[in-house]
TORNUBA-885083 format. One record per residue: residue number from 0; x, y, z of N, C-alpha, C in turn; residue in three letters. Coordinates in nm, 3 decimals. Layout:
BEGIN
  seq      n_x      n_y      n_z     ca_x     ca_y     ca_z      c_x      c_y      c_z  type
  NUM        X        Y        Z        X        Y        Z        X        Y        Z   Ala
...
***
This chain:
BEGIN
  seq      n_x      n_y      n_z     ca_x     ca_y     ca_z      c_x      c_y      c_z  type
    0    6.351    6.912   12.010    6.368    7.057   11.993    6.487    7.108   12.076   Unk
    1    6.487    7.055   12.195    6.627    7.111   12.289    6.726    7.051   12.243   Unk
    2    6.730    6.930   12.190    6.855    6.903   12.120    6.890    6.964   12.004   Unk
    3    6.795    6.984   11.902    6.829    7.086   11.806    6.883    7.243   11.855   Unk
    4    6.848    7.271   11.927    6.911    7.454   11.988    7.026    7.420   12.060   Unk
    5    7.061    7.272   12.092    7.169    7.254   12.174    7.306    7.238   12.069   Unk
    6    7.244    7.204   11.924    7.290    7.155   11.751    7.360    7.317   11.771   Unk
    7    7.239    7.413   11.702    7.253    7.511   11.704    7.359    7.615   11.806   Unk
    8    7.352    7.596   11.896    7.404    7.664   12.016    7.606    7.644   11.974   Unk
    9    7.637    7.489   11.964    7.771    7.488   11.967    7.768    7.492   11.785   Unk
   10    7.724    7.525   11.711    7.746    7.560   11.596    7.778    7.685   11.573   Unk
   11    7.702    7.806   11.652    7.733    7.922   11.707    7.861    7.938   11.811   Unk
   12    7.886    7.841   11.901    8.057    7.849   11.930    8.139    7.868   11.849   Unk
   13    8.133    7.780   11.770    8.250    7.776   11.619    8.279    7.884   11.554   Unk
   14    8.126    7.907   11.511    8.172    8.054   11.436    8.206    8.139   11.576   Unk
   15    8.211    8.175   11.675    8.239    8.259   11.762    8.400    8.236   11.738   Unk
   16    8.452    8.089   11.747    8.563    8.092   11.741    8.629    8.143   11.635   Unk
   17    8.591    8.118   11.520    8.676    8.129   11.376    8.649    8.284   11.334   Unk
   18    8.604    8.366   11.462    8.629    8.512   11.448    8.760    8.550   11.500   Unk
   19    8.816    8.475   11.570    8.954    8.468   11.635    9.031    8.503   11.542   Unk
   20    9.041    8.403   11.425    9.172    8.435   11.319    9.154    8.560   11.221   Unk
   21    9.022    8.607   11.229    9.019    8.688   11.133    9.046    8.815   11.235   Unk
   22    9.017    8.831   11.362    9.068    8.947   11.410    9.217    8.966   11.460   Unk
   23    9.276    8.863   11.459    9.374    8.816   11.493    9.497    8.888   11.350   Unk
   24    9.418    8.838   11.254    9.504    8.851   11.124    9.503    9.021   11.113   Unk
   25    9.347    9.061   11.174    9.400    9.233   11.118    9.551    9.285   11.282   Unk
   26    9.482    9.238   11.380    9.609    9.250   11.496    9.742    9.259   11.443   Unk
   27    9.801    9.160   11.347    9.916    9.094   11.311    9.947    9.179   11.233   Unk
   28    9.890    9.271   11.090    9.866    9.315   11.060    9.886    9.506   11.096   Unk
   29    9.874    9.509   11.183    9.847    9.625   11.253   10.010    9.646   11.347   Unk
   30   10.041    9.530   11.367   10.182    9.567   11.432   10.276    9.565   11.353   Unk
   31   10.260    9.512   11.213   10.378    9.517   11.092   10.434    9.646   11.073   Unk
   32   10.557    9.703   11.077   10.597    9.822   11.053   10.541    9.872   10.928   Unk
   33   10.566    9.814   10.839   10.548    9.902   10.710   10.346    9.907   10.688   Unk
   34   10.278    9.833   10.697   10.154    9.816   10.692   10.102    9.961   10.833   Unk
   35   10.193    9.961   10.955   10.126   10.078   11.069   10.116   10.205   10.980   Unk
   36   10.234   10.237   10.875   10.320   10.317   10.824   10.206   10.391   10.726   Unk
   37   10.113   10.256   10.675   10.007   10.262   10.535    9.852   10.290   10.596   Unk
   38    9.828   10.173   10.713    9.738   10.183   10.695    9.592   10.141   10.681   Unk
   39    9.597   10.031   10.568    9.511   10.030   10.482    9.396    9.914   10.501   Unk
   40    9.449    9.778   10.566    9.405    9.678   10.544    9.328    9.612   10.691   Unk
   41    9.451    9.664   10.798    9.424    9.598   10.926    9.338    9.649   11.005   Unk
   42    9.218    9.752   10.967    9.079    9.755   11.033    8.983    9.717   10.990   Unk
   43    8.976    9.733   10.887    8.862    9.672   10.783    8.854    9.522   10.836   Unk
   44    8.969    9.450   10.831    8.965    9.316   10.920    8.954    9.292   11.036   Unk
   45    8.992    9.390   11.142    8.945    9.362   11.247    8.819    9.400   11.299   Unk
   46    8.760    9.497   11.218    8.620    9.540   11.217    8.523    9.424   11.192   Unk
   47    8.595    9.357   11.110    8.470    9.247   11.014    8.484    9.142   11.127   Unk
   48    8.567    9.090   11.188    8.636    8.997   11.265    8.528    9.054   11.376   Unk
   49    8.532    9.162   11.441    8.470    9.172   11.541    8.244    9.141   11.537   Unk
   50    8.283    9.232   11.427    8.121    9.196   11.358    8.095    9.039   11.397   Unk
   51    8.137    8.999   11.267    8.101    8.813   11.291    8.081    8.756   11.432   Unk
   52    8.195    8.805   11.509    8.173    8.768   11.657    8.044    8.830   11.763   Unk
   53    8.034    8.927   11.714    7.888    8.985   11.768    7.760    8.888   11.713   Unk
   54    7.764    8.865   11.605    7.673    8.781   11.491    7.709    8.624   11.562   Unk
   55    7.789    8.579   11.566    7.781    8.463   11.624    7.774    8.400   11.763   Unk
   56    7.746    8.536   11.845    7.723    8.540   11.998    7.592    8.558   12.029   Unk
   57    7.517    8.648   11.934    7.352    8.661   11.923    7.293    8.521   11.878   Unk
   58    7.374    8.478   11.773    7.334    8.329   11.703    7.355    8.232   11.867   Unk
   59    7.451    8.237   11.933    7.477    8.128   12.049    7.338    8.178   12.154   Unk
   60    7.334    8.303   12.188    7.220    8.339   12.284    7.094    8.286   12.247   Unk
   61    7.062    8.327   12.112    6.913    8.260   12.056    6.908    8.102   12.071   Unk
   62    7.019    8.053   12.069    6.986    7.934   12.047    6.958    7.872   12.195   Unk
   63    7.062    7.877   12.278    7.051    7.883   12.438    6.936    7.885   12.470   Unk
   64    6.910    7.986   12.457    6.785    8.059   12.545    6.682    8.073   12.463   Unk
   65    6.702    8.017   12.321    6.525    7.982   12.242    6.476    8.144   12.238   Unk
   66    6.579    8.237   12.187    6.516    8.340   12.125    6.474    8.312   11.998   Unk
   67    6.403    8.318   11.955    6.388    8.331   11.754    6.396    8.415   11.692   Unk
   68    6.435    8.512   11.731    6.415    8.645   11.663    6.633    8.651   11.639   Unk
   69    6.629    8.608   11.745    6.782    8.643   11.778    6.868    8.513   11.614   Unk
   70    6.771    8.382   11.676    6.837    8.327   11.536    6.773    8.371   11.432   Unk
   71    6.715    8.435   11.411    6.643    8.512   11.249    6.754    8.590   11.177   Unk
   72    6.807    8.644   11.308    6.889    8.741   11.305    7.025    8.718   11.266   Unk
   73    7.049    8.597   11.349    7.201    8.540   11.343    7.185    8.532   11.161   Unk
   74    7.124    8.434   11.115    7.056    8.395   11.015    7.083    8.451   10.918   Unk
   75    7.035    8.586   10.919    7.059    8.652   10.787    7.194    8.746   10.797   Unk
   76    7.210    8.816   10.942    7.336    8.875   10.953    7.501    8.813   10.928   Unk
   77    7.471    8.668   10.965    7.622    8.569   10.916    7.612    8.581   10.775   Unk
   78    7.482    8.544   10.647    7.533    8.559   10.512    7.531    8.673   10.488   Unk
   79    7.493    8.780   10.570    7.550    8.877   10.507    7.774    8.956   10.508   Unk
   80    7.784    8.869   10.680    7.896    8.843   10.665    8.006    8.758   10.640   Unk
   81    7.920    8.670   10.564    8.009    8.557   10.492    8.033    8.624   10.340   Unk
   82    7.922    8.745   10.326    7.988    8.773   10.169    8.032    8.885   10.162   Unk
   83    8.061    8.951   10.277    8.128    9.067   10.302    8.274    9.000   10.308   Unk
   84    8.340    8.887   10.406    8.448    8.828   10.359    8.470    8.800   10.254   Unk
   85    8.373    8.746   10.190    8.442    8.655   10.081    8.460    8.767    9.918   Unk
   86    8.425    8.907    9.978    8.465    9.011    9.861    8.598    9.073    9.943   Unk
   87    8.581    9.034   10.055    8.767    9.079   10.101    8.869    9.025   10.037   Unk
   88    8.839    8.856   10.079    8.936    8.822   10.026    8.941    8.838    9.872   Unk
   89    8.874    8.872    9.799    8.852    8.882    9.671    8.955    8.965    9.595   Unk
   90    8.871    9.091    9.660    8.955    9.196    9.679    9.146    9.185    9.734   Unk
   91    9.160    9.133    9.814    9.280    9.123    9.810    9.405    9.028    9.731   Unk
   92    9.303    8.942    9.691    9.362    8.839    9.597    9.422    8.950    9.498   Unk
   93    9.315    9.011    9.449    9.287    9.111    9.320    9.427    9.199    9.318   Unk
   94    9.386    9.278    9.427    9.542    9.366    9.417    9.683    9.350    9.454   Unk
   95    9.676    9.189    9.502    9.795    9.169    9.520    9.864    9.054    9.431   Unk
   96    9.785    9.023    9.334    9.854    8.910    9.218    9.935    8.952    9.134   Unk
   97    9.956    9.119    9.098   10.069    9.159    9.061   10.200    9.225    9.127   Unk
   98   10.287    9.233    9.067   10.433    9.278    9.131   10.482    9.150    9.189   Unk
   99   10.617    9.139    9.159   10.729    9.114    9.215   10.905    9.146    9.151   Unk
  100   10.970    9.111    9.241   11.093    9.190    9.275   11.225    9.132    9.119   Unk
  101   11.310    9.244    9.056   11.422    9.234    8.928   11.523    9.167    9.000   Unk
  102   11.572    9.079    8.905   11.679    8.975    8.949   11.798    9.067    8.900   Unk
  103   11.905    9.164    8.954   12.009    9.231    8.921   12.142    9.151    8.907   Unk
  104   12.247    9.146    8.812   12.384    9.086    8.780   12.473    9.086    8.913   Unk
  105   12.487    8.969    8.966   12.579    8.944    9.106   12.511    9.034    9.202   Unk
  106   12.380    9.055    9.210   12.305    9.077    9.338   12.211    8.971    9.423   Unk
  107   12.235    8.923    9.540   12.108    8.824    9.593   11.993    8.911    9.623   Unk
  108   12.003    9.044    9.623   11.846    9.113    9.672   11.775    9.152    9.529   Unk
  109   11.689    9.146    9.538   11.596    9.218    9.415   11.576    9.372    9.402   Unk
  110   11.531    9.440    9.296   11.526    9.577    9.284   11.385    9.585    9.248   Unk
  111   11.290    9.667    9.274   11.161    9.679    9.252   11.128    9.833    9.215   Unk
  112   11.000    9.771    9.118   10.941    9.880    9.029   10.851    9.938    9.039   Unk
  113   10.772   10.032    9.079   10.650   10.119    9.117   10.516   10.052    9.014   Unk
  114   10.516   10.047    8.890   10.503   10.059    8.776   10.421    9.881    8.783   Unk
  115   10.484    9.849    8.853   10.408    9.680    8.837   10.323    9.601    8.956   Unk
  116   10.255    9.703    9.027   10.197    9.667    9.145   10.049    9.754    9.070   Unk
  117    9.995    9.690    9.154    9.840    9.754    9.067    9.785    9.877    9.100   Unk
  118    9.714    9.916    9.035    9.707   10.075    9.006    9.640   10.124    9.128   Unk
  119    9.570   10.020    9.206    9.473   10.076    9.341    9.560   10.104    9.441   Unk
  120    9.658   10.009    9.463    9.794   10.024    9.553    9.893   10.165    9.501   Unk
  121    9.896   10.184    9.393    9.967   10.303    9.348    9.918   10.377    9.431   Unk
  122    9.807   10.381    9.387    9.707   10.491    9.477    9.733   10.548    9.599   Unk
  123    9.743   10.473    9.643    9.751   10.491    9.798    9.958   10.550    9.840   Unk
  124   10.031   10.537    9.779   10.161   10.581    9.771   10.187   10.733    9.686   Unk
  125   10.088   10.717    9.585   10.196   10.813    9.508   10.122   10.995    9.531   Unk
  126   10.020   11.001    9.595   10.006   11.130    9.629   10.083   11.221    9.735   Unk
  127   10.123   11.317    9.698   10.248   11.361    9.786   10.212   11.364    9.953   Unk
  128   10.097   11.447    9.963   10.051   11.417   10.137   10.067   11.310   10.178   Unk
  129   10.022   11.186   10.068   10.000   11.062   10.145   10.181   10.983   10.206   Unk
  130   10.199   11.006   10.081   10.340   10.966   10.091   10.472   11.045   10.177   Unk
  131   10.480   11.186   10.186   10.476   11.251   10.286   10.510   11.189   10.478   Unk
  132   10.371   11.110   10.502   10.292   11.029   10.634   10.401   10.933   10.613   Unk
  133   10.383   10.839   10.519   10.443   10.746   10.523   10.593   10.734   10.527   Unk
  134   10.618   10.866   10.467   10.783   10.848   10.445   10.843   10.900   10.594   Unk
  135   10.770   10.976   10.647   10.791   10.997   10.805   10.810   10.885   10.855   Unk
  136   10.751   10.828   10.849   10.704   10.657   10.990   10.831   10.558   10.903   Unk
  137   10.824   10.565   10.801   10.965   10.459   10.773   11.089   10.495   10.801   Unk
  138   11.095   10.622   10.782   11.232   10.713   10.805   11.276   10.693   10.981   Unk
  139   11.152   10.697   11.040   11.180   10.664   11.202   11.204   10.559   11.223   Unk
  140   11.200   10.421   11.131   11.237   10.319   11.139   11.418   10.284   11.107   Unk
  141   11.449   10.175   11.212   11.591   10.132   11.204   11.639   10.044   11.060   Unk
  142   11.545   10.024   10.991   11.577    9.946   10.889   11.695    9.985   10.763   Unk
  143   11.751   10.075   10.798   11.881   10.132   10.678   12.016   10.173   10.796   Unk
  144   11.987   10.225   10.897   12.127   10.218   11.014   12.162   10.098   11.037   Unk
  145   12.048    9.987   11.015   12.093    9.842   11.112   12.197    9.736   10.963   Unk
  146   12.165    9.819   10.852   12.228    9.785   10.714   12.403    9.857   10.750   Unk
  147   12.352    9.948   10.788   12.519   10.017   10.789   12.606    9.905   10.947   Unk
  148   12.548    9.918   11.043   12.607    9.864   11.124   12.626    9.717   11.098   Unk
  149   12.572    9.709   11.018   12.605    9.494   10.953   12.700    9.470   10.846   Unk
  150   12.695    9.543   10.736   12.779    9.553   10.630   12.915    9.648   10.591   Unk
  151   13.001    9.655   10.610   13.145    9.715   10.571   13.183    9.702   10.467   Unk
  152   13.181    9.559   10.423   13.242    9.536   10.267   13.117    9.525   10.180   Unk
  153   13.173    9.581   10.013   13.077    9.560    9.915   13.020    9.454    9.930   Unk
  154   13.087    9.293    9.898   13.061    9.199    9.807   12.930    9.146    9.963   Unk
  155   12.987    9.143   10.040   12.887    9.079   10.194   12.803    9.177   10.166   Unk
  156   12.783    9.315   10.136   12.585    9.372   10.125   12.573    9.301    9.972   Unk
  157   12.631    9.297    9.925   12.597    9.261    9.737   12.520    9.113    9.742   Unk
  158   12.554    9.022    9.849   12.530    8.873    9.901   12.392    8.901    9.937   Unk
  159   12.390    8.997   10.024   12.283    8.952   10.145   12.087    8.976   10.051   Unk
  160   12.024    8.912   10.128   11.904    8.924   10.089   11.811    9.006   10.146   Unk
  161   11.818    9.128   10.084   11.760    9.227   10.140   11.610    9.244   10.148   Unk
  162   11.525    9.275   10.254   11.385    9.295   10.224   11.369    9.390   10.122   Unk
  163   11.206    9.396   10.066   11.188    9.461    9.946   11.167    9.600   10.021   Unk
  164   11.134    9.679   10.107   11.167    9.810   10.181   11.295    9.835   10.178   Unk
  165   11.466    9.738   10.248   11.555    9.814   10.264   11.609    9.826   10.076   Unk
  166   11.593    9.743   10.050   11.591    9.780    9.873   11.574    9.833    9.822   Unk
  167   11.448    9.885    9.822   11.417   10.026    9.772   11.433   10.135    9.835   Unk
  168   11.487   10.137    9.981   11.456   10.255   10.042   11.600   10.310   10.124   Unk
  169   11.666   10.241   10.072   11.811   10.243   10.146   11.940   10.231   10.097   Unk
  170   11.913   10.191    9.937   12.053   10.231    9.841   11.984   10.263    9.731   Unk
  171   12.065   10.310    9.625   11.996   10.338    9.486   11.969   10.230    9.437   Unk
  172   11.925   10.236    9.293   11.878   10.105    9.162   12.012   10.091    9.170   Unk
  173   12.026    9.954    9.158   12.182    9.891    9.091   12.208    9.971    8.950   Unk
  174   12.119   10.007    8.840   12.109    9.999    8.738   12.177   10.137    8.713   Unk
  175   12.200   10.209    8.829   12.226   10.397    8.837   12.391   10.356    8.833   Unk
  176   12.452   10.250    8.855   12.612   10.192    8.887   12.633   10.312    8.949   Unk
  177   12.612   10.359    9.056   12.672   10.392    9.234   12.749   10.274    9.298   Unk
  178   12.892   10.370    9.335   13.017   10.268    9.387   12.982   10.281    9.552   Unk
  179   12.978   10.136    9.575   12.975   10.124    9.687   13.042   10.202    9.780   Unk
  180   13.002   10.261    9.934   13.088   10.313   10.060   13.098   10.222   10.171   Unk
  181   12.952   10.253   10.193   12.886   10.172   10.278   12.759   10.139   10.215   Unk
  182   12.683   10.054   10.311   12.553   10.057   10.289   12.423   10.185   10.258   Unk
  183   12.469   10.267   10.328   12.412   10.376   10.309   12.419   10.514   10.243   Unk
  184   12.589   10.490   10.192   12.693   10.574   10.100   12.695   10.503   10.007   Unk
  185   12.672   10.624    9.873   12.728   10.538    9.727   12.760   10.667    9.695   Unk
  186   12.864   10.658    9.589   12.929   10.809    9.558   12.909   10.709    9.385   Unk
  187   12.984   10.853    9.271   13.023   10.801    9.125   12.900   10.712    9.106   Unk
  188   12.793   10.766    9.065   12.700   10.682    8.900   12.809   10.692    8.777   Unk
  189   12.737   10.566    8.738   12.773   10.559    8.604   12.684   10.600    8.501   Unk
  190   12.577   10.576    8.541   12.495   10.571    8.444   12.322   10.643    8.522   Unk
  191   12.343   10.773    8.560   12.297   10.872    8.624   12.107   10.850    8.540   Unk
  192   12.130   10.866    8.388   12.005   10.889    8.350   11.912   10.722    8.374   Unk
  193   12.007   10.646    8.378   11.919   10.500    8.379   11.768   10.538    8.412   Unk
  194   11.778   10.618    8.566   11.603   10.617    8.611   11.634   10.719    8.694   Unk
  195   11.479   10.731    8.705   11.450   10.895    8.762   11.549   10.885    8.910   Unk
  196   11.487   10.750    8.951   11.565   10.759    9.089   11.696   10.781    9.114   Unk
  197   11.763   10.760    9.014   11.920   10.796    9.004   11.943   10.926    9.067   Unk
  198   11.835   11.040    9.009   11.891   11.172    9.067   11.839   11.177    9.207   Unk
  199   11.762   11.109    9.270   11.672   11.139    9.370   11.757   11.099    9.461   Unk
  200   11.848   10.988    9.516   11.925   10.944    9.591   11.992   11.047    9.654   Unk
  201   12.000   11.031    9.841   12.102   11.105    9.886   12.197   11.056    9.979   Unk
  202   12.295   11.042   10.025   12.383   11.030   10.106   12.317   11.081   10.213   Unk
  203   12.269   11.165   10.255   12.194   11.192   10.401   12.135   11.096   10.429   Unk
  204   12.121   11.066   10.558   12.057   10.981   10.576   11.921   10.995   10.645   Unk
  205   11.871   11.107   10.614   11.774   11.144   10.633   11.676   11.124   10.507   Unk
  206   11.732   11.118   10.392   11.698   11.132   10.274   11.714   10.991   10.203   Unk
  207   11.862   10.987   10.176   11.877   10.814   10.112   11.758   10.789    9.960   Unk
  208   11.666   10.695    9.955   11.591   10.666    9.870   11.449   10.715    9.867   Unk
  209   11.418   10.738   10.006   11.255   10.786   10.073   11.186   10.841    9.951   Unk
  210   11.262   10.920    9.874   11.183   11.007    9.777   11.165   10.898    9.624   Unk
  211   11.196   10.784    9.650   11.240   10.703    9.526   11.118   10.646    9.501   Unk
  212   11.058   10.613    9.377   10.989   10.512    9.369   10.984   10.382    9.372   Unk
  213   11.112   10.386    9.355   11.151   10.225    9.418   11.131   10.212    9.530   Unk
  214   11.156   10.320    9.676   11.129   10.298    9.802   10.964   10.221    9.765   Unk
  215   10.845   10.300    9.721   10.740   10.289    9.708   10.693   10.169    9.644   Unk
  216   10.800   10.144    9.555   10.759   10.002    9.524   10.767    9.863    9.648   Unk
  217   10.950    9.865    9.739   10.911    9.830    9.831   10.858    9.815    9.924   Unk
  218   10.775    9.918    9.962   10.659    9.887   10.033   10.518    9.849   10.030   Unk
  219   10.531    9.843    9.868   10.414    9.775    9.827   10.408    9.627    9.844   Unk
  220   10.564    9.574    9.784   10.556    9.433    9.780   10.595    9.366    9.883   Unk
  221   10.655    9.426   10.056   10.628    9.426   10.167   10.490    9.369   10.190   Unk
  222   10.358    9.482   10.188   10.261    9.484   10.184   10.179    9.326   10.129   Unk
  223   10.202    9.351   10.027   10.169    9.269    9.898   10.174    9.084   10.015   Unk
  224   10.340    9.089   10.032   10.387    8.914   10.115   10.265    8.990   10.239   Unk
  225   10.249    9.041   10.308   10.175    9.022   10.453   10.072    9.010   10.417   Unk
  226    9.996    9.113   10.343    9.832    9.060   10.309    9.778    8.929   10.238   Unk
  227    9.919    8.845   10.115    9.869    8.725   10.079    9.865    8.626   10.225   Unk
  228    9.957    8.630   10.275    9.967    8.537   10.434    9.804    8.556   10.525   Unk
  229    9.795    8.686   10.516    9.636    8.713   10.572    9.540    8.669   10.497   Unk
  230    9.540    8.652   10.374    9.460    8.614   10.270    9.423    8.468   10.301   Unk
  231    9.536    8.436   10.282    9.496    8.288   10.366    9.421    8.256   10.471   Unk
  232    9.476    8.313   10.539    9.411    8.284   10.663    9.241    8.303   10.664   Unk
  233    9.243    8.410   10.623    9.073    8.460   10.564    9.026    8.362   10.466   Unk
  234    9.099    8.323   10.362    9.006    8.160   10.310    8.963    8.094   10.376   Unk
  235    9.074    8.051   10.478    9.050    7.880   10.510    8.915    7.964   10.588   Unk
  236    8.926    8.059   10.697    8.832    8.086   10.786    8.632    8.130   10.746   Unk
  237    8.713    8.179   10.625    8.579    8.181   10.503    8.531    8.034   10.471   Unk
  238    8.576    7.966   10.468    8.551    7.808   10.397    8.496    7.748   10.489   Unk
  239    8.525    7.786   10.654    8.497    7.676   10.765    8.390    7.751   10.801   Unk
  240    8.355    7.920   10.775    8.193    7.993   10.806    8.128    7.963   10.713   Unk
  241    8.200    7.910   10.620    8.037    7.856   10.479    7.966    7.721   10.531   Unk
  242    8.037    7.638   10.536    8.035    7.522   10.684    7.942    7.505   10.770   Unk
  243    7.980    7.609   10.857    7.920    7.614   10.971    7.810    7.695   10.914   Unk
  244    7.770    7.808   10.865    7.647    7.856   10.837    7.577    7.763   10.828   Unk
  245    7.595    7.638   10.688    7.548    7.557   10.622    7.465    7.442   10.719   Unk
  246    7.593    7.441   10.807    7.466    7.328   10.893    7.404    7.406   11.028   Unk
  247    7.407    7.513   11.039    7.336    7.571   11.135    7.238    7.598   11.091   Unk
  248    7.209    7.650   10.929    7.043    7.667   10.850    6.973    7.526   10.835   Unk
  249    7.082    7.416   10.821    7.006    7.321   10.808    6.949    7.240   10.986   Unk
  250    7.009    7.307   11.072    6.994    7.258   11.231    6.874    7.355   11.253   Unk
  251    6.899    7.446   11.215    6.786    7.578   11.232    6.610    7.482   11.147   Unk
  252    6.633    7.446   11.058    6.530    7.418   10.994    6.486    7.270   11.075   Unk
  253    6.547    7.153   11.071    6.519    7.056   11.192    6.441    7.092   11.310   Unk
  254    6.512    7.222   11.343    6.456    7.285   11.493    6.291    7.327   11.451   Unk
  255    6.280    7.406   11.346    6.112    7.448   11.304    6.062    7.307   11.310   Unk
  256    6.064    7.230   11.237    6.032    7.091   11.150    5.978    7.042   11.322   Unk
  257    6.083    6.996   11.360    6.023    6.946   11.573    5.923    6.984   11.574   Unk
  258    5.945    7.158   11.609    5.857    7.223   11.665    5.705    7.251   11.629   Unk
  259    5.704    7.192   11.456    5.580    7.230   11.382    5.507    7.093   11.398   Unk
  260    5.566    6.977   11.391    5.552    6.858   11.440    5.513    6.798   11.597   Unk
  261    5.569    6.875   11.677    5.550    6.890   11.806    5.377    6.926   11.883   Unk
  262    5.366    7.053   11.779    5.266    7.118   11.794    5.159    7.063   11.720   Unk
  263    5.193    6.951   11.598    5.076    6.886   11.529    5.003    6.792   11.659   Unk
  264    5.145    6.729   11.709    5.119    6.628   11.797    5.004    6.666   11.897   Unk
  265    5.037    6.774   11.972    4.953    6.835   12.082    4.817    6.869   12.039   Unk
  266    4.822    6.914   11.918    4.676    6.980   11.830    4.600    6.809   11.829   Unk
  267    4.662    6.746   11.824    4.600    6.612   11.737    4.526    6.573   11.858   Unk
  268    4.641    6.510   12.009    4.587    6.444   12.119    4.514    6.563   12.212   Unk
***
């Protein structure tokens, strides 16, 4: 029996540990500029991250110290947060398998579309208050001055590989043919009606693309690369708590089995 709670006990380490990456991932998460900017993803994970670790510290105490109530507890509270993850990651698979970035004529950066990221993520961008918040917190960001202070000539910004934020949020659509200044100056469209964003563009640089939906698209598919990277991480860590649940119910049940056996023994002699 003490070796079984002793089974139990560092089976409950593990999962204590493999709460690490999942709170870890909303942390990582939480310091990304454009994600601080949104919002959306990096408490919910560090919430759940912290949960499990409460759940797998009650699971280590019971076992230690031969509470039963405490592993009853562990017991049913881990599957209930093994399937609270495993509709996270679900969920994030879900809204982030669409969108990615237009291959433009003699451009290495991509141009992105509002229109092809999924409708729950729209969501969260295209209401004016919301977007509003957000367009504040990017606008305070260096990511379109640090474009001007790098680039002088056309063809070297036309080269470079721009993130999907300064892309959308820091020159017009290629497709509007705006003649290069700088990075942050384009004077003369050619072709003004191409897209809405054409008219929206400003030379201020207070202004620039912010109001574009293309800005909005890049920060979706920003979004989109950080949460699949977290996604991961939340599998593998989902895969190694199915695991460990798995043989802690089956260490848990050994442990009764002793103990019911134990007690035949004593009843008998």
């Amino acid at each position: 029996m003490a070796l079984s709670n002793k089974a139990i006990g560092a089976i409950n380490f593990i999962a204590i540990l493999l709460s690490i990456p999942i709170i870890g991932s909303g942390i990582w998460l939480a310091t990304e500029p454009d994600n601080s900017c949104i919002k959306l993803l990096q408490w919910p994970v560090i919430i759940l991250g912290i949960l499990i670790l409460i759940v797998a510290l009650a699971g280590f105490i019971g076992a230690v110290w031969r509470v039963a109530w405490l592993l009853i507890f562990y017991l049913v509270a881990m599957l209930v947060m093994i399937v609270l993850l495993a509709c996270l990651v679900i969920f994030i698979y879900m809204v982030t398998m669409r969108g990615s970035g237009h291959a433009e004529p003699s451009r290495a950066y991509l141009e992105y579309k509002l229109e092809d990221y999924s409708g729950w993520l729209r969501q969260r961008v295209q209401m004016p208050w919301k977007w509003d918040r957000i367009k504040g917190c990017l606008r305070s960001s260096s990511m379109c001055p640090e474009l001007k202070q790098s680039y002088s000539m056309a063809q070297d910004f036309f080269n470079v590989h721009l993130s999907p934020l300064q892309s959308g949020c820091c020159k017009p659509p290629t497709q509007c043919g705006y003649t290069f200044v700088n990075p942050t100056y384009w004077i003369s469209p050619i072709n003004i009606a191409a897209d809405m964003d054409c008219l929206k563009w400003d030379n201020d640089e207070t202004k620039l693309c912010y109001e574009c939906d293309s800005c909005k698209a890049g920060l979706l598919a920003n979004i989109e690369r950080e949460w699949r990277y977290a996604d991961i991480i939340l599998l593998i860590t989902l895969i190694a708590l199915i695991c460990v649940y798995v043989v802690g119910c089956c260490a848990y049940r050994k442990a009764k089995t002793d103990k019911l056996f134990s007690d035949y023994q004593h009843g008998y002699t």
